[in-house]
C-alpha positions in Angstrom: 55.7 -121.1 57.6 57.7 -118.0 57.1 56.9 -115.6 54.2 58.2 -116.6 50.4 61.2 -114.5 49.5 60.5 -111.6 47.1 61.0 -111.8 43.9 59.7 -115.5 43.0 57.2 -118.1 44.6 58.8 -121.0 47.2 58.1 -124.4 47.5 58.1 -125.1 50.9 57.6 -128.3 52.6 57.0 -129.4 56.1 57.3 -132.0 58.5 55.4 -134.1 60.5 55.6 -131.6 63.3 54.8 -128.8 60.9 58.2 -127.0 60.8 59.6 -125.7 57.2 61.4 -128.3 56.3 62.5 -127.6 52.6 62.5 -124.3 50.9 64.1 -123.6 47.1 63.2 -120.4 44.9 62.1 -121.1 41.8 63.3 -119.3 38.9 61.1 -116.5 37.6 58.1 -114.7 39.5 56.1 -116.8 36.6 56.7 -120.1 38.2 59.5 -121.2 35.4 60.9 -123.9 37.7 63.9 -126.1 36.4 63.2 -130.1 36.4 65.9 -130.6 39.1 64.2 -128.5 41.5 61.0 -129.8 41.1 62.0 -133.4 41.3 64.2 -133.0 44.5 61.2 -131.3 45.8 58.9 -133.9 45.1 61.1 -136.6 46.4 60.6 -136.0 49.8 57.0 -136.1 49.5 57.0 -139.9 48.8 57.4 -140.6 52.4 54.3 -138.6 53.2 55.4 -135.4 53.6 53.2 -132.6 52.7 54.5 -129.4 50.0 53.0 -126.3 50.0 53.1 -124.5 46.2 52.4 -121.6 45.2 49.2 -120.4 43.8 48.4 -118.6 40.2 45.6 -115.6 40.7 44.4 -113.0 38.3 45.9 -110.0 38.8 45.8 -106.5 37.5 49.4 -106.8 36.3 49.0 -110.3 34.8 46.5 -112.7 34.4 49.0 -115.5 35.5 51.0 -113.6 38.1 52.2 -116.1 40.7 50.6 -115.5 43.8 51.9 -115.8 47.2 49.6 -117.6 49.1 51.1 -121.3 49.1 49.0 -124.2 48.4 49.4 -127.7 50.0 49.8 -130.7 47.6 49.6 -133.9 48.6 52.0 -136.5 46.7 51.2 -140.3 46.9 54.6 -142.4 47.8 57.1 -142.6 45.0 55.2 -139.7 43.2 57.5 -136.5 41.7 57.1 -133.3 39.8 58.6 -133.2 36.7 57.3 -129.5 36.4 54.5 -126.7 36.7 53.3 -123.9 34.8 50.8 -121.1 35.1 47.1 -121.8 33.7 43.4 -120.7 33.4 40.7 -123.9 33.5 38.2 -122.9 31.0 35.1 -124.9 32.8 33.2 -122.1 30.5 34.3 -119.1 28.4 32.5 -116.8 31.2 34.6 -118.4 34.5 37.7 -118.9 33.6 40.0 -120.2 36.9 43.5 -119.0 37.4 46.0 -121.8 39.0 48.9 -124.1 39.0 49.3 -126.8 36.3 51.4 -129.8 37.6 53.4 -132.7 35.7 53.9 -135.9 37.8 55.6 -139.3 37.1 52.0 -140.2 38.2 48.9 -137.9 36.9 48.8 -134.1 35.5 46.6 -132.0 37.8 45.9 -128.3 37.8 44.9 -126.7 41.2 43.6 -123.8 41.2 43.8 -121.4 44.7 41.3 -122.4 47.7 41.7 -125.9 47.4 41.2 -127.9 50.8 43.9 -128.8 52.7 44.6 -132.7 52.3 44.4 -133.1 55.5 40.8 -132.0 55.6 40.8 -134.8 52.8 38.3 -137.4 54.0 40.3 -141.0 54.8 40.5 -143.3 52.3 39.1 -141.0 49.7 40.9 -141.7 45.8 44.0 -139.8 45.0 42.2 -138.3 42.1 39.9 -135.1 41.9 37.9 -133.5 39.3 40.7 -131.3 38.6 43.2 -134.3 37.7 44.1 -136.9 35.8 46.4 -140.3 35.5 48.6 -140.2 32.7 47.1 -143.3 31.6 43.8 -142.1 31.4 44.7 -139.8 29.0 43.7 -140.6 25.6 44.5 -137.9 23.4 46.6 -135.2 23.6 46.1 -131.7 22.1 48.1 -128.7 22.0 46.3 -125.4 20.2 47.4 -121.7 18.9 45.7 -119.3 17.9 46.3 -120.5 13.8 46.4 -124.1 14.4 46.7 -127.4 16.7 48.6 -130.4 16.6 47.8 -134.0 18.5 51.1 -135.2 20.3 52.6 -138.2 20.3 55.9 -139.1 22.8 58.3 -138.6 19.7 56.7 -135.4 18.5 58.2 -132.2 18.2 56.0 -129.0 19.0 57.6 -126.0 16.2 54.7 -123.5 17.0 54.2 -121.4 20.6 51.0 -123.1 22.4 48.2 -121.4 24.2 46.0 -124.0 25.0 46.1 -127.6 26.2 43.5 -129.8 25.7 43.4 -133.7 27.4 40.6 -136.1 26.3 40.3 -138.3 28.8 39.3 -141.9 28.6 36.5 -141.6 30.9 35.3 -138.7 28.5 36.6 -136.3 30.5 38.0 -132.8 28.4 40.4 -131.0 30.4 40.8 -127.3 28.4 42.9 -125.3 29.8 45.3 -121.9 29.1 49.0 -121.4 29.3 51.0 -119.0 30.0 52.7 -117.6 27.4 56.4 -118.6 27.2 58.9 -120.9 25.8 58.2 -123.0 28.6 55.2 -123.9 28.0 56.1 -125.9 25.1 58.5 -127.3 27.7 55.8 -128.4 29.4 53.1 -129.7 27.3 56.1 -132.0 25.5 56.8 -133.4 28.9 53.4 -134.2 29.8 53.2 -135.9 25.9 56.5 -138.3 26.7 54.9 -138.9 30.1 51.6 -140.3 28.4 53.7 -143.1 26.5 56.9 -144.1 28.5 59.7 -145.6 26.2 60.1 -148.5 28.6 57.3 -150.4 31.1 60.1 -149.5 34.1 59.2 -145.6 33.7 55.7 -146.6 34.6 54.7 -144.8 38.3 53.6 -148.3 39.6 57.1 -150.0 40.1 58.2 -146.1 41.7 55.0 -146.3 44.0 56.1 -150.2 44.8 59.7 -149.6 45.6 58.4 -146.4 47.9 56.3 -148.6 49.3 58.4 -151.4 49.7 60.9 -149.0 51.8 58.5 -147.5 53.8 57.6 -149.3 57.1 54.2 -147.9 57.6 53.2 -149.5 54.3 54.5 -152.5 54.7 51.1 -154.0 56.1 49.2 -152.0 52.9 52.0 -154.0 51.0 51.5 -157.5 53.0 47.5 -157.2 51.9 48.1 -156.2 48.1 50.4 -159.4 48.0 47.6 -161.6 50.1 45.0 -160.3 47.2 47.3 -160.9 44.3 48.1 -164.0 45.5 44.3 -165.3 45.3 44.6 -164.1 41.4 44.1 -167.0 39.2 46.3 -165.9 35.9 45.4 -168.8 34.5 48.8 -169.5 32.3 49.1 -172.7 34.1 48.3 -176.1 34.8 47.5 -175.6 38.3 45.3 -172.0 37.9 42.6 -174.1 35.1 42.8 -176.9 37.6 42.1 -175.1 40.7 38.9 -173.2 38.9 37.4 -176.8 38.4 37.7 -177.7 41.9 36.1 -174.3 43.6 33.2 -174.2 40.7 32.7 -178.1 41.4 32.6 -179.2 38.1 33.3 -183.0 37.1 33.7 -185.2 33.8 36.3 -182.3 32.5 40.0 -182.1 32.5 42.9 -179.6 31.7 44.6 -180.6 28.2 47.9 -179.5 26.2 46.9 -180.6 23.2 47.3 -176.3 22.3 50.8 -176.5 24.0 52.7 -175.9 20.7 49.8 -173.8 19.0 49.2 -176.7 16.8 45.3 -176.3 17.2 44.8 -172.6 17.5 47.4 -170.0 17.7 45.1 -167.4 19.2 43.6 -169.8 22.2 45.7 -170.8 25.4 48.2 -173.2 26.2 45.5 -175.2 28.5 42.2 -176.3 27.1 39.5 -177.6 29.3 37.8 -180.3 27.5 35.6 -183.3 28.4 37.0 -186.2 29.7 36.0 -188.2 27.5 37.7 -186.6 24.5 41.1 -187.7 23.4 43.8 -185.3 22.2 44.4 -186.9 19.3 40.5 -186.0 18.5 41.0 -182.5 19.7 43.1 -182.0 16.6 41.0 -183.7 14.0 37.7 -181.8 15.2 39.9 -178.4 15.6 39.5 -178.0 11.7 35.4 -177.6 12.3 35.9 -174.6 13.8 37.1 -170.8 12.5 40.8 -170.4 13.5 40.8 -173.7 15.5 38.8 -172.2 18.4 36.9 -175.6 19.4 34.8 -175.8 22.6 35.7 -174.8 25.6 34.9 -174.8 29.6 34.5 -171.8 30.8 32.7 -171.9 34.1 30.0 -174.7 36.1 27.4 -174.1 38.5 25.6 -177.0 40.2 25.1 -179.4 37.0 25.5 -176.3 34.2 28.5 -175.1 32.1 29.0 -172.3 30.1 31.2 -173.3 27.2 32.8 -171.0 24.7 33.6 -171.8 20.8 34.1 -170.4 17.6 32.1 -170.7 14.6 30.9 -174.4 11.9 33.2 -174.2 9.6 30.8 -175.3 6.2 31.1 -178.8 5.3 33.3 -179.7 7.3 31.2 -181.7 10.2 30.0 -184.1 7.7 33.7 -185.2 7.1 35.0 -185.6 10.5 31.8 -187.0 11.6 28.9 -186.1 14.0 29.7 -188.7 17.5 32.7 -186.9 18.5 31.8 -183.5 17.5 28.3 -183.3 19.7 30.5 -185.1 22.4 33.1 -182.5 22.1 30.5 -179.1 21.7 27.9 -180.2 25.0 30.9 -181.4 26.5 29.4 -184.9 27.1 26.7 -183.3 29.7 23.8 -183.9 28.0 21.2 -181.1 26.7 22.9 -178.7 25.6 21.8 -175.0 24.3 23.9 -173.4 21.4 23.9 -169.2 21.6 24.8 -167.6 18.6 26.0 -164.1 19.5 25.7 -162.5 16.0 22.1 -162.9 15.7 21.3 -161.0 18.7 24.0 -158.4 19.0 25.7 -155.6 17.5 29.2 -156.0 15.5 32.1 -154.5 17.1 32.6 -151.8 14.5 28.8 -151.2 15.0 29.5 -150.8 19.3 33.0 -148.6 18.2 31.2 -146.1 16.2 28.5 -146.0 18.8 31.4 -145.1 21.7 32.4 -142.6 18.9 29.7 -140.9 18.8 28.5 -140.8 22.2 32.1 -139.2 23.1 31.1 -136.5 20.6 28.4 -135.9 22.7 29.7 -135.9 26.0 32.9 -134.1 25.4 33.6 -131.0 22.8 36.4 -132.4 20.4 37.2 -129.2 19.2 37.6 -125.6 20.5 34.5 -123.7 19.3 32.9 -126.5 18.2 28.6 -126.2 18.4 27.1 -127.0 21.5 24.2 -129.3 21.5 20.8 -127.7 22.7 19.4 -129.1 26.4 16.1 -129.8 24.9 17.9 -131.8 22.4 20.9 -133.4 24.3 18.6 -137.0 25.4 17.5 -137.6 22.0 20.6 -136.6 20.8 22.1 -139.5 22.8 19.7 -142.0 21.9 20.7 -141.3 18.1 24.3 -142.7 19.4 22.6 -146.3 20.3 25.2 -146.9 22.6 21.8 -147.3 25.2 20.3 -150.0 23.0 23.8 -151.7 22.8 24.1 -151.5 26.5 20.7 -153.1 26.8 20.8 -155.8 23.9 24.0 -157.0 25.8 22.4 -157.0 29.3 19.2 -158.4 28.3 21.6 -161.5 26.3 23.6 -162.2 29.2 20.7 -162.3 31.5 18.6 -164.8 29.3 22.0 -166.6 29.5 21.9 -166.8 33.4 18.2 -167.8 32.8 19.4 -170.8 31.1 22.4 -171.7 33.6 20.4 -170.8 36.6 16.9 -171.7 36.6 17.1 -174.8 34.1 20.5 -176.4 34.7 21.7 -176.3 30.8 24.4 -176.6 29.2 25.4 -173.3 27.2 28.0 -172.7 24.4 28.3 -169.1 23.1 29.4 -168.9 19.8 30.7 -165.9 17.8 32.4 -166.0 14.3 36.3 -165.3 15.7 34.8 -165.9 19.6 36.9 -163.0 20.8 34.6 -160.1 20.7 31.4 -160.1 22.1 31.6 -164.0 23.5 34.4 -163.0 26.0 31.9 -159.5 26.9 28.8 -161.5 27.3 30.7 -164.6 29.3 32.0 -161.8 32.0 28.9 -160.7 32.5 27.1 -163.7 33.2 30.0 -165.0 35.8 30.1 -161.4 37.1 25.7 -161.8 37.7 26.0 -165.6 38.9 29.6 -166.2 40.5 29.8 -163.7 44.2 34.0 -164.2 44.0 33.4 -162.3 40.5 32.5 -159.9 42.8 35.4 -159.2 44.5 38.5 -157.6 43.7 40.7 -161.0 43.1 37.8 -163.0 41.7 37.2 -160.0 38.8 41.0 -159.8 38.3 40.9 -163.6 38.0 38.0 -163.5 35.1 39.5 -160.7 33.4 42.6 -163.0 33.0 40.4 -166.0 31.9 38.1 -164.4 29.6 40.1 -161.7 27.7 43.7 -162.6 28.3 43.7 -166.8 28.1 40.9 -166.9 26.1 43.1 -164.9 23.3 
């Protein structure tokens, strides 16, 4: 493509043929782009057409001059700048990299000068590099000056002159990274902040990517097998989906019940209850005040003469008063022996597993500017000190004894946890994810995510 015109940086975009296509100045030789120009520009990249930016490089002049060099960007369909600025990545205080920061509708990324040309980009590789991030994977948002720093929210108001950015990520990720100084900047970072938390669910870059897509007709057989796979995605908020997961696990003697259709025996369990046969409704609501919040047994999953049955905890004195007949019928689900796991013997609480995560993000990421680093000769105890190993393994280790049980000796198991909505739904997953191949797959995992954390309440 032809030279930028002096004075400022272009944006220039080309065609499949690799002509110049688009061209617009932007405003300032600093890269001070308005939101109109950025998002007309970015537009045209939905279809798949490739924009070339320009580059930030240290200079003797400035150490954010806007270079001339233009960089190519590759947008993913429905996917527009909502604006740019001038940065340093601080990988280290001794290699500081001079580049581009970008806003999208879709991920913030900085790029710094050199970076491959996507079309060198290996195919089907992820959108994502280690230099970028999806808005919803950002966690925590940071903006620092040299007398203070503020976390921002969508509705917050920046009053001071930022000259740092930091994003905690929520695969503990810390991007750190230096502005240029201007009132744009703020700009900037308070764009990135409403991006994080849209007002509405509409704003959200997955019904933009869908309507591109939608238009498109090179997508539309990409679009014909993300419908085909989402269509083999049990939901399980009806009838049908609870009824179609007894026939494919081939389990017999249970069947789908409304007795919870109103809430009336739990209002934190589903609509559809799967319950032995053998168990009237009527009984369902009697024996529902045995058990904390209502949560009585339920099916959960069957594998050649096993079940794995979920439930919440006794309820003291109160089996003696409803009687024991329907109650054992009701918690080994009429399928004879029957092996009772209580979860809070073995495992750690949540808060115990939250202030482990805690911790162990400490470690891995530095929360603060300036903040001690830990020593290399220290850093593996250091994470053993977080336990969030010995969680990790206490968890495995339950859910594999588990599969033991449903495997190798054809038993019927029942977890039980106080509330049965912390560590029951975590260690049920894992045992369908060990024993079940369609867990395995992209649908069947979608599917038990559904069952286990979304109808399971």
């Amino acid at each position: 493509p032809p030279p930028s015109p002096p004075g400022g940086a272009a944006w220039t975009g080309t065609c499949d043929a690799g002509c110049p296509s688009v061209r617009c100045r932007s405003r300032s030789s600093t890269g001070d782009t308005g939101a109109g120009d950025m998002d007309e520009a970015g537009a045209g990249a939905g279809a798949g057409g490739r924009r070339k930016r320009s580059a930030v490089s240290e200079d003797a002049g400035s150490e954010f001059e806007m270079s001339e060099r233009p960089l190519r960007v590759k947008l993913l369909p429905g996917e527009r700048v909502k604006g740019r600025v001038a940065a340093r990545r601080c990988n280290s205080p001794h290699t500081p990299t001079a580049g581009v920061l970008l806003c999208t509708n879709f991920r913030v990324a900085f790029i710094p000068p050199g970076d491959p040309d996507p079309q060198d980009c290996e195919e089907g590789a992820g959108p994502l590099g280690e230099n970028e991030v999806a808005l919803t994977c950002i966690e925590r948002l940071v903006a620092v000056s040299s007398s203070r720093s503020k976390v921002l929210t969508a509705s917050s108001s920046l009053k001071f002159q930022p000259e740092e950015v930091m994003l905690h990520c929520r695969d503990l990720r810390l991007l750190h990274l230096q502005l240029q100084p201007g009132p744009h900047s703020r700009q900037f970072i308070t764009t990135i902040a409403q991006s994080c938390r849209p007002d509405s669910p509409r704003d959200l870059f997955v019904f933009d990517y869908a309507l591109e897509m939608a238009d498109n007709p090179a997508s539309r057989q990409r679009v014909a097998e993300f419908e085909e796979d989402f269509a083999r995605t049990q939901m399980f908020d009806t009838h049908l989906d609870w009824e179609r997961e007894l026939a494919r696990t081939g389990a017999h003697g249970w069947r789908v019940s409304l007795v919870n259709e109103r809430f009336e025996v739990s209002d934190s369990l589903s609509k559809f209850l799967v319950v032995p046969r053998k168990i009237l409704d009527l009984d369902l609501k009697t024996l529902s005040a045995v058990f904390t919040a209502g949560r009585i047994p339920r099916w959960h999953w069957h594998h050649a003469g096993s079940n794995l049955l979920r439930m919440g905890s006794f309820l003291p004195g109160c089996a003696q008063r409803h009687g024991l007949g329907k109650l054992e019928e009701l918690v080994s689900g009429s399928q004879g022996w029957l092996v009772i796991a209580d979860l809070s013997e073995d495992l750690p609480s949540p808060v115990d597993i939250q202030q482990a995560y805690q911790r162990l993000r400490g470690l891995c990421t530095n929360e603060l500017p300036g903040a001690p680093r830990i020593a290399d000769e220290k850093w593996l105890s250091t994470l053993e000190a977080t336990r969030w190993l010995d969680y990790v393994r206490l968890c495995l280790k339950k859910a594999t004894e588990i599969s033991a049980l449903l495997w190798n000796q054809r038993l019927t198991v029942s977890l039980q946890e106080s509330d049965d909505r912390d560590m029951s739904c975590l260690v049920s997953s894992l045992v369908q994810v060990m024993l079940d191949p369609a867990c395995r797959t992209l649908p069947g995992f979608q599917s038990l995510v559904q069952k286990e954390r979304v109808a399971a309440g």
